[in-house]
C-alpha positions, 0 to 999 in steps of 0.5 A: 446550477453550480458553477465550480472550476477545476483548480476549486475542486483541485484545492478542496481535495488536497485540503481535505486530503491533509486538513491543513492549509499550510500542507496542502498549499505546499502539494499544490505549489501555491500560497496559503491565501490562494488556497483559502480563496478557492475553498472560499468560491467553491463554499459560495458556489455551494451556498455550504461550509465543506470545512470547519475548525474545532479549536486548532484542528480542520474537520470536513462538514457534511457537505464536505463529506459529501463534496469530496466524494464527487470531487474525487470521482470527478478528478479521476474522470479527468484524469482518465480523459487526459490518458485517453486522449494522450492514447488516441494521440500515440502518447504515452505520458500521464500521471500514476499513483500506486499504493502499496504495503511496506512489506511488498516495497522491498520488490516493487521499488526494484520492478518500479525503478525499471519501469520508470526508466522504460517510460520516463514520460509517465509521472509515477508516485509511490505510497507505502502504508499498510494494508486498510490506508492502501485500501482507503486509497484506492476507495478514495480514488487516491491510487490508481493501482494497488499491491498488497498480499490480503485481496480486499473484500470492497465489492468497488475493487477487484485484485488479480493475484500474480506472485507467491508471498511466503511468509516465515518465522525468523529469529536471530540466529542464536535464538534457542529454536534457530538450530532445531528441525520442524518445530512444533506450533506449540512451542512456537506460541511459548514464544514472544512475538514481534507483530506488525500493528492492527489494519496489517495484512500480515497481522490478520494473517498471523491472527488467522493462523493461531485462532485455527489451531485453536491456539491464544495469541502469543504474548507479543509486542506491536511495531508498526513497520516491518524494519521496527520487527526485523532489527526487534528479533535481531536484537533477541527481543523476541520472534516474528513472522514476516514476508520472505521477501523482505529479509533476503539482506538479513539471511546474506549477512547472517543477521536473521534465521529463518525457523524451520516450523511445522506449518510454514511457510503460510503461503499467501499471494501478492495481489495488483488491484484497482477499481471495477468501476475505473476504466485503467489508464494507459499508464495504469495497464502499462504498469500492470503489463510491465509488472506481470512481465518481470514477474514472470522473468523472476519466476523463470529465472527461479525454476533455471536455478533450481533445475542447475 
């Protein structure tokens, strides 16, 4: 029979989260020793090492591996129990996490911030990464909810999608194609482009599009955030393809131009996702709710500007 606390499985998880004592003494507010005692218990209760260190660096075991698989599952449990009992109590508090691609922080930051000031009693944390670590959290019950364009393929998870995601080729605005009308995909791909890196939803997207026009892909240069490309094509370095949604202050201040390229814009969708086998909490389905809501107010909003 183990006998393991909740503060052992608390500690090991942001451990093995950051594989660094010191960081993970600072999330968790305690001293570096306190740290290392509930590591330590939590081994002797196992009767196995979770951790062990390769000259400066902290790797898990394969029992650390496997510990942190149940710890995990097991905190997020807890955690659905507290949002439970606060639901049955009339409360509406608890603790939310949502990972999204950097692409979609450029909406979600302005629909969150809303949010958080209509429900101030629900502790909210916002990640931004790109699309493979957004996954990984939400496989490791790190997030509770996730936004991203690309819908995953882990049968543990299931998206619904619940707003347009155009994608668009820009260029500064006096790059020799900014003037020209319905620009060819060949002469596109002569072109050099600026891509996000490998494990970007964005990336796959672009990959995608050449290999079925059965085209190479461009000469290009990688740059791991979606600002990196944008002040890159400012600068005439070269071209990209990014969200409509993350340029609208680049088109007010003339600073990027979107082409007008045959084929585009790529039509994607942004997606919410979360975990099938979870039970989403009241702060989860609160959040989920709110943002279908806004969406639909934007999209309204849209459709009244257009018939103007």
């Amino acid at each position: 029979m183990l006998y393991l606390t909740i503060k052992q499985l608390k500690a090991f998880e942001v451990v093995a989260r950051h594989l660094n004592f010191s960081r993970a003494a600072d999330a968790l507010y305690l001293s570096q020793p306190a740290v290392s005692m509930q590591i330590r218990q939590l081994e002797e209760s196992i009767g196995l090492p979770l951790l062990e260190r390769q000259g400066k660096r902290l790797f898990l075991t394969e029992a650390g591996h496997e510990t942190l698989r149940y710890c995990r599952a097991i905190l997020q449990q807890l955690q659905d129990l507290e949002s439970t009992l606060g639901e049955i109590k009339g409360l509406e508090r608890g603790r939310l996490t949502i990972a999204v691609v950097s692409t979609a922080s450029y909406f979600i930051s302005q629909i969150l911030a809303k949010f958080i000031r209509e429900h101030p009693q629900i502790h909210v944390t916002l990640t931004v990464a790109n699309r493979d670590t957004v996954i990984r959290q939400m496989t490791d019950h790190i997030a509770d909810i996730a936004i991203m364009g690309q819908p995953p393929d882990e049968a543990e998870l299931v998206s619904e999608p619940f707003m347009d995601n155009p994608l668009v080729v820009i260029a500064a605005p006096d790059h020799p194609l900014a003037q020209q009308k319905k620009i060819p995909i060949t002469a596109l791909a002569k072109e050099t482009f600026l891509l996000r890196e490998r494990g970007s939803g964005t990336r796959g997207v672009v990959e995608r599009f050449f290999t079925q026009h059965r085209l190479p892909l461009p000469a290009h240069l990688e740059m791991d955030t979606n600002e990196a490309i944008k002040q890159s094509v400012n600068a005439r370095i070269g071209i990209g393809i990014i969200s409509r949604h993350g340029i609208d202050l680049e088109l007010e201040t003339n600073r990027l131009r979107v082409l007008d390229a045959a084929e585009f814009p790529i039509m994607r969708h942004w997606h919410i996702v979360h975990r099938k086998d979870n039970r989403l909490s009241i702060a989860a389905r609160a959040f989920q709710d709110f943002l279908l809501r806004e969406v639909e107010k934007i999209a309204t909003t849209g459709r009244g500007k257009k018939r103007k």
